[in-house]
N, C-alpha and C positions, 0 to 999 in steps of 0.2 A: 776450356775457355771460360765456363759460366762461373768457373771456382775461381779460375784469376778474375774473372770482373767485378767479381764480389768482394776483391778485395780491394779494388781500384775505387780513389774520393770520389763520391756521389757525385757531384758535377760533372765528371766524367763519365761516367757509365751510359748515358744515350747513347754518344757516341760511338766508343765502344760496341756493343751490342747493335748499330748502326754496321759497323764492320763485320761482324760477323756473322749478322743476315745476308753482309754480301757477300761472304766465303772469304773477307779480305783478311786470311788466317795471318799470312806474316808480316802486313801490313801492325794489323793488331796487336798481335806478340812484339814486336818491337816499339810499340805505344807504351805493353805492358812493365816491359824491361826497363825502360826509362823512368819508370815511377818509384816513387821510394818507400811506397806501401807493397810494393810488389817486387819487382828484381829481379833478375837470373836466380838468385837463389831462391826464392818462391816459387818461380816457376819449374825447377828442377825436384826440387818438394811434391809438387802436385805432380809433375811428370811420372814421377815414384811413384806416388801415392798410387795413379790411375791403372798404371800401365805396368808397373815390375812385376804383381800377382793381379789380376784382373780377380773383380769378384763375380763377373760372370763365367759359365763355363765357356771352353772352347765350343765356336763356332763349328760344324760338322763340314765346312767349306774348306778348313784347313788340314785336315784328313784327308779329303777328296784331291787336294791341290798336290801334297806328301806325297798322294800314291800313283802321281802319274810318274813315266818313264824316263825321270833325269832326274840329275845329280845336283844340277845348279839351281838356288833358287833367290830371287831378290824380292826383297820389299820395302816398304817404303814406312810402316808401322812401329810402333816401337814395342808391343806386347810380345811376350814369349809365347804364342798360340802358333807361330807358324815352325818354330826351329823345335818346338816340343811334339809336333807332331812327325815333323822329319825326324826324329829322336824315336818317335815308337815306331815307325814305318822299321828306319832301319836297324833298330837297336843296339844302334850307340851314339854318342853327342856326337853331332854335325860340326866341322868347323862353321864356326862364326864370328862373323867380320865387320867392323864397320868400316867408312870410308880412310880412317885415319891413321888404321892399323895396315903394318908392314906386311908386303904381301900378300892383301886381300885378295886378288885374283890370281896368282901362282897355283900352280899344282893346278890345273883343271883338267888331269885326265880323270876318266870314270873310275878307276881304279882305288882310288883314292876317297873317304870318306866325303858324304854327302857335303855340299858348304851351303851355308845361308847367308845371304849378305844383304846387310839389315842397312838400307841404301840412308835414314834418314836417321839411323842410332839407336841403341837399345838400351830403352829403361833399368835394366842391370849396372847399365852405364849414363847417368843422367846426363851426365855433361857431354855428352856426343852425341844428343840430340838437336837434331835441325828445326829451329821452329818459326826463328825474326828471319826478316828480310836480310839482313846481314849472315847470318847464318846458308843462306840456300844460297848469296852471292858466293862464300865462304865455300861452298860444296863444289859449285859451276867451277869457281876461277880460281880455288888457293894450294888445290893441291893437282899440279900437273902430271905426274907419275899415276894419280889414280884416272884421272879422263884418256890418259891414254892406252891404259889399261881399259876401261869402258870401251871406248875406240874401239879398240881390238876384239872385244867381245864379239860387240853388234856388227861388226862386220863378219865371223866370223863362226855364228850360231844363229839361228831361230829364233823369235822370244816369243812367249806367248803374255799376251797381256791380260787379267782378272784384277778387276775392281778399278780399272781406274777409268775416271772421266775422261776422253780424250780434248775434249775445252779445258780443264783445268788447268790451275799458272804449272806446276808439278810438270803435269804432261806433255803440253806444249810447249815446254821449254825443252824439254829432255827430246821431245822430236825434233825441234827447229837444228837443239843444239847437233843430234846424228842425222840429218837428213842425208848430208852426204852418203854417211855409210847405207843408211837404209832403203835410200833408191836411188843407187845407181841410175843415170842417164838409160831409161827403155827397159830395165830390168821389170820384171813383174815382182810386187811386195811377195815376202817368205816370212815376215811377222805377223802376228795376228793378234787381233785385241777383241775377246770375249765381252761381249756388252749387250743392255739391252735399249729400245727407244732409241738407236740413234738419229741423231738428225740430219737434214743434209749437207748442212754444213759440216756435222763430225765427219761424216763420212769423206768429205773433198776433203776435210784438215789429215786426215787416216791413211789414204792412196795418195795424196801428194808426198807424204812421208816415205814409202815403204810398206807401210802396214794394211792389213787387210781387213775388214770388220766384220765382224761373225755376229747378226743379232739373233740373240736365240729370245725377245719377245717384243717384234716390230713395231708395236703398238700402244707400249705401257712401260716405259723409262725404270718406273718403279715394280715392274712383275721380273723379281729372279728363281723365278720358283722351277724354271728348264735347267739352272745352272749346276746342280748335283746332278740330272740324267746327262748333259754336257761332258762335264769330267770325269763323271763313270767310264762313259764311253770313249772319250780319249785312254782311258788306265785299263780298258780290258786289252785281255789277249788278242780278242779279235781282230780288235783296231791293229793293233804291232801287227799282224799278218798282214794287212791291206795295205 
């Protein structure tokens, strides 16, 4: 975002940069797209640029996340760090899907090669990524076949949630939008979302949903230093036995 601001007229940029101290990412991205120093095509540039090869290495969270015991995995990012580590786990490419693509959610028996399903587009693919407010209206409401497919998941698996904010626009939409599936009328939540510092608010927004919140460090939002011994321990043997 600080690359597209920078390329937005000077007059603009308080503002700007106003938005995205407030998180108001796709508020902002569709300020940006509108510009004519900027553009969908700029921004698909920089998407490239940031996100097809990352010049950092992979994160040791995405190895950790590869080696727990399922097949299915979604995110929401657009760098290759999570489908390349499902790639060396199981040594071979994972199918990978964005929302747009024909039978993204088919074939989901375990039999069948690992999938990743890159919920917000992959940098390999610039232009399937989600980033304006048009764009996540675009995700919610344009393609029916794929939310009903979604539907069918969440009612129909587990999910374990890592990394995400449960206040975020992202995530709170995506619960309001399953709540039905996800709590059933008296059912006890069977999702779970990995977090740390939650609030008590997160937590009413979490169990009104379906989902359950696991904080592994109740006091520090910003300490994720439990979250490698966390997912270890979900991927040892031991755990499968219990």
């Amino acid at each position: 975002m600080q690359t597209l601001i920078a390329r937005a007229p000077a007059r603009a940029r308080a503002e700007l940069h106003q938005l995205l101290h407030q998180r108001s990412h796709a508020v902002l991205a569709s300020l940006l797209e509108r510009m004519p120093e900027v553009g969908p095509s700029i921004i698909a540039q920089v998407i490239e640029q940031a996100y097809q090869r990352p010049a950092l290495p992979r994160p040791e969270v995405f190895d950790l996340i590869a080696a727990l015991p399922v097949e299915h995995f979604l995110t929401t990012s657009y760098d290759p760090w999570l489908k390349e580590a499902v790639s060396q786990r199981s040594g071979s490419m994972p199918r990978v899907y964005v929302p747009g693509d024909a039978g993204a959610l088919s074939q989901l028996d375990t039999d069948s090669p690992a999938l990743v399903l890159m919920l917000h587009g992959d940098a390999d693919r610039p232009a399937t990524c989600v980033l304006t407010a048009r764009d996540h209206r675009q995700l919610e409401r344009g393609n029916p076949q794929f939310a009903l497919a979604m539907q069918g998941l969440a009612a129909a698996r587990s999910f374990l949630f890592v990394g995400y904010p449960p206040s975020g626009p992202d995530m709170a939409s995506a619960l309001d939008h399953w709540a039905a599936l996800f709590a059933p009328r008296g059912a006890p939540p069977r999702h779970v979302m990995l977090g740390a510092g939650f609030s008590a608010a997160d937590r009413m927004l979490l169990l009104d949903r379906g989902v359950q919140p696991v904080d592994y460090s109740p006091h520090d939002p910003d300490d994720h230093s439990l979250l490698p011994g966390v997912l270890r321990w979900l991927a040892s043997p031991l755990h499968d036995q219990t």
